[in-house]
VMD Tcl script that draws the C-alpha trace (Angstrom):
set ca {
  {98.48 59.99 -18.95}
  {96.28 58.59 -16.04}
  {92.81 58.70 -18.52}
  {94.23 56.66 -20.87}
  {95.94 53.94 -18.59}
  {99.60 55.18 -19.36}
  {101.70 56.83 -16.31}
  {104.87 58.47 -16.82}
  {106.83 61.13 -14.67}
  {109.28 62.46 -17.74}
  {109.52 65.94 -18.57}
  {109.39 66.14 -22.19}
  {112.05 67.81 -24.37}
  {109.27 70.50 -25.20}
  {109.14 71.45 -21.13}
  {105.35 69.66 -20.72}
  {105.29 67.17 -17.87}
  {102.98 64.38 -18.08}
  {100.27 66.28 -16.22}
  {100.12 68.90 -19.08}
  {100.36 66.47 -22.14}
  {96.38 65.95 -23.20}
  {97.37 63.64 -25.71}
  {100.03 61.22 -25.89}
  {102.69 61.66 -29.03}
  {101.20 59.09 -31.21}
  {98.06 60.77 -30.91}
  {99.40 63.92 -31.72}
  {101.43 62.49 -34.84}
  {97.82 61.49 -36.13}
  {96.48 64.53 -35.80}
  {99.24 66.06 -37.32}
  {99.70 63.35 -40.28}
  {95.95 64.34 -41.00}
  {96.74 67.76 -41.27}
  {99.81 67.34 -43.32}
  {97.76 65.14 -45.76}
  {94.48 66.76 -46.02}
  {95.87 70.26 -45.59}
  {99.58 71.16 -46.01}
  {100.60 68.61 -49.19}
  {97.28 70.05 -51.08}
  {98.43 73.88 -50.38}
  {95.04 74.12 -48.53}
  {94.17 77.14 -45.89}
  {94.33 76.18 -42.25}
  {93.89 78.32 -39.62}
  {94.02 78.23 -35.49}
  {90.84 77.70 -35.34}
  {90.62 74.68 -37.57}
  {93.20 73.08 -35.88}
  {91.48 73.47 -32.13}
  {88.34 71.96 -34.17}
  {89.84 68.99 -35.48}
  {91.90 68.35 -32.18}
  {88.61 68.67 -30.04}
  {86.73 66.37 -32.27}
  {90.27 63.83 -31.85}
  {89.58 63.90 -28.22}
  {85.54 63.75 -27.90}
  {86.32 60.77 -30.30}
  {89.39 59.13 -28.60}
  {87.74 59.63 -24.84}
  {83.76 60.30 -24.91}
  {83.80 59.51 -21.06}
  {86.06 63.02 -20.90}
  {84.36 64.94 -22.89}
  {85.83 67.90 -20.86}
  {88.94 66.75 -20.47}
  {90.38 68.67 -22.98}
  {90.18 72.07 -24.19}
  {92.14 73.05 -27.22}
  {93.68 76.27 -25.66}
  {95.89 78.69 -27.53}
  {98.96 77.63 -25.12}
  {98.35 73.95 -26.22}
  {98.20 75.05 -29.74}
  {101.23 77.18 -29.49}
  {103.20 73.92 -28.29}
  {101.49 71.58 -31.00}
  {102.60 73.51 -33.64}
  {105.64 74.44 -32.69}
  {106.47 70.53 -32.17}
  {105.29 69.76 -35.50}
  {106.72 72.59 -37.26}
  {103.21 73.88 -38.25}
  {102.44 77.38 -39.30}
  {99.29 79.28 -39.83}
  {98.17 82.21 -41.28}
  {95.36 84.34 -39.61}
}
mol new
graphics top color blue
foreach p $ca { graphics top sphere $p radius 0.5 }
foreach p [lrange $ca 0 end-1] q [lrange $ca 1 end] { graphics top cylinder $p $q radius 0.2 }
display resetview
């Protein structure tokens, strides 16, 4: 990711190139490792919508310069938790 100082020209197993990955995978474990603990191990509702929330917040924290940088779409979401093996309900 050129934001964030890394560069790398790999297609991912999961089809994203490097231009389409917002954050790298350690970021993403976080994020998910926060969800697992706060949410999934304490049978909690989580929706879409919470997860867009708390990703957004991840990046506006991670890079305040890009601010913008980053929109938690429903194809990035898709991809996220089908990595992670995360399922909502609506």
């Amino acid at each position: 990711w050129v934001n964030n100082g890394k560069q790398n020209n790999v297609i991912t197993d999961d089809g994203r190139g490097i231009d389409n990955r917002s954050f790298t995978e350690e970021e993403e474990r976080e994020l998910y490792e926060y969800i697992r603990d706060l949410f999934i191990n304490h049978n909690l509702f989580i929706d879409d919508e919470c997860i867009k929330i708390m990703a957004k917040k991840k990046w506006d924290t991670k890079y305040p310069e890009y601010k913008d940088g980053f929109k938690a779409s429903n194809g990035w979401l898709y991809i996220f938790k089908k990595i992670w093996r995360i399922s909502t309900r609506t």
